[in-house]
C-alpha atoms as one frame of an Amber mdcrd trajectory, in Angstrom:
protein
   0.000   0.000   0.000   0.938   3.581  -1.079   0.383   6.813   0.173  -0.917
   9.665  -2.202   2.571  11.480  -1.826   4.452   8.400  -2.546   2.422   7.547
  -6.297   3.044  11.371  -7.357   6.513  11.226  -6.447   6.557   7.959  -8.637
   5.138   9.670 -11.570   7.069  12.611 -11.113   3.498  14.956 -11.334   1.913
  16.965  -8.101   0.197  15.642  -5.171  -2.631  18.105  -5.853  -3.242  16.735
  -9.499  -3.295  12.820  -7.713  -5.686  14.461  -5.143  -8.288  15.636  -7.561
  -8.293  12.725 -10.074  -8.814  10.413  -7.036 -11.776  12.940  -6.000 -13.502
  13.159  -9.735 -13.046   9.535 -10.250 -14.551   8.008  -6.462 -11.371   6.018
  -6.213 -11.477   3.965  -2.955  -9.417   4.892  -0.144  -7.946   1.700   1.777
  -7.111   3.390   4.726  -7.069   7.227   6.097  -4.378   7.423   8.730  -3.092
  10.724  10.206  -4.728  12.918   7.184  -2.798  10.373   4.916  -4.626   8.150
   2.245  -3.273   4.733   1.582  -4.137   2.738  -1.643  -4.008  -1.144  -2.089
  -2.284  -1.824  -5.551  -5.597  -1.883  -8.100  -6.033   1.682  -6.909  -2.642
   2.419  -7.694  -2.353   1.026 -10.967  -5.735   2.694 -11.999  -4.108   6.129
 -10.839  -1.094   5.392 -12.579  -2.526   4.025 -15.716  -4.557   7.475 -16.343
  -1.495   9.704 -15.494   0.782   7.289 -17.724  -1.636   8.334 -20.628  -1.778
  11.929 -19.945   2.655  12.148 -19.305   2.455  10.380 -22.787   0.076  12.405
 -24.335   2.268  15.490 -23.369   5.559  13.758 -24.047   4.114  13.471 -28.301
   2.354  17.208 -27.789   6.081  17.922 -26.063   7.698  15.938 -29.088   6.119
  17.808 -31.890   6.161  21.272 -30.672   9.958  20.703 -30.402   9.408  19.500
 -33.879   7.685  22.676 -34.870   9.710  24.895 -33.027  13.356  23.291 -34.796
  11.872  23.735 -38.098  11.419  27.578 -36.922  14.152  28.590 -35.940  16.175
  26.453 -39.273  14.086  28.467 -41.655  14.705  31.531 -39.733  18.599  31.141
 -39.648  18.632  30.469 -43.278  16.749  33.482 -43.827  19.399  35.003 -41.882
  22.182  33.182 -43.136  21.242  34.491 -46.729  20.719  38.261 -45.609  24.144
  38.148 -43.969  25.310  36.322 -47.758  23.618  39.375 -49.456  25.253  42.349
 -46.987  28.731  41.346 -47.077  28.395  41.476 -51.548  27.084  45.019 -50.545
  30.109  45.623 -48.315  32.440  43.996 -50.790  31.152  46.480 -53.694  30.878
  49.538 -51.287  34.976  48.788 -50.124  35.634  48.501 -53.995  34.252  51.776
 -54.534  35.725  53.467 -51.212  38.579  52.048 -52.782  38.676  53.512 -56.033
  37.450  56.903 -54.722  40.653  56.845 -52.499  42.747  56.067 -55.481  41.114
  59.191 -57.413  41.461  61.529 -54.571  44.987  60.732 -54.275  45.686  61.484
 -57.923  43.494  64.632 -57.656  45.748  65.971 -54.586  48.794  64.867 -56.560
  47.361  67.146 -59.696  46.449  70.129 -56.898  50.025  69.693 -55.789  51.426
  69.808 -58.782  49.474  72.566 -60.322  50.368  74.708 -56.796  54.017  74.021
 -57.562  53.846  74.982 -60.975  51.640  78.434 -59.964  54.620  79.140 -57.542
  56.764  78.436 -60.060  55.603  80.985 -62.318  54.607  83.630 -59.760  58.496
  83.368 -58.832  59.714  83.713 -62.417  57.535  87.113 -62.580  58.608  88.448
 -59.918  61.957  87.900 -61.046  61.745  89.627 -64.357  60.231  92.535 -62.803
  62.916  92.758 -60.024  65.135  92.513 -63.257  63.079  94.897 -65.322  63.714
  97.627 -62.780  59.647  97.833 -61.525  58.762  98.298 -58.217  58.325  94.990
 -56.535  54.879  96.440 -54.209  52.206  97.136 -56.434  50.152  98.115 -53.250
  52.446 100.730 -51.759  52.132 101.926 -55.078  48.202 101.914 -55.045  47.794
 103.906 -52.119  50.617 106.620 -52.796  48.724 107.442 -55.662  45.132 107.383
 -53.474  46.607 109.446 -51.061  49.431 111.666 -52.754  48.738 115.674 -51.842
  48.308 116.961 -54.960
């Protein structure tokens, strides 16, 4: 004989749940000792047997949820798998073109550069053949003598 706690424990389910299907179903008590309920072995098995079915019942609702749930979350990482494919072509093409707008800022600056060099260049040569002509080198001291000369 088995207490109420003991067949729960068995079946790995709550007391309470043993309780109530023994209340619903009129299952007969052998003997009630210290606010404890003993069954004889038919009651038992009849407990167990209906708890069996339900722990099995949940184990294939269990089994296919998982089931469901797997076949989720694989279509969601593929989808995932082939937007991460699709972002790193973008980032491939967008560091080709970073890359070959670096290049053609580098051979603008070089062309700046150059072209600064070559201004200096001639600025220098100018000033030179004026120095060389004889001219005043300062146009602008020139300027404002003549703006404010007393006449």
């Amino acid at each position: 004989m088995k207490t109420m706690k003991q067949i729960a424990n068995e079946m790995g389910i709550p007391k309470q749940k043993v309780y109530r299907y023994v209340k619903a179903n009129h299952i007969r008590v052998m003997q009630e000792n210290e606010a404890r309920f003993l069954f004889d072995e038919a009651a038992e098995a009849l407990i167990k047997q209906h708890f069996a079915k339900n722990i099995e019942s949940q184990s294939h609702h269990n089994d296919a949820s998982k089931d469901t749930i797997i076949s989720l979350l694989e279509n969601e990482l593929e989808f995932r798998n082939e937007q991460i494919k699709t972002k790193d072509k973008l980032i491939g093409e967008l560091t080709n073109q970073l890359r070959e707008t670096t290049t053609a800022l580098v051979s603008a600056q070089q062309s700046a550069s150059a072209a600064q060099a070559l201004h200096a260049g001639t600025i220098q040569t100018q000033l030179i053949e004026t120095n060389l002509d004889g001219k005043r080198n300062t146009p602008i001291k020139d300027f404002f003598r003549r703006i404010f000369r007393s006449h």
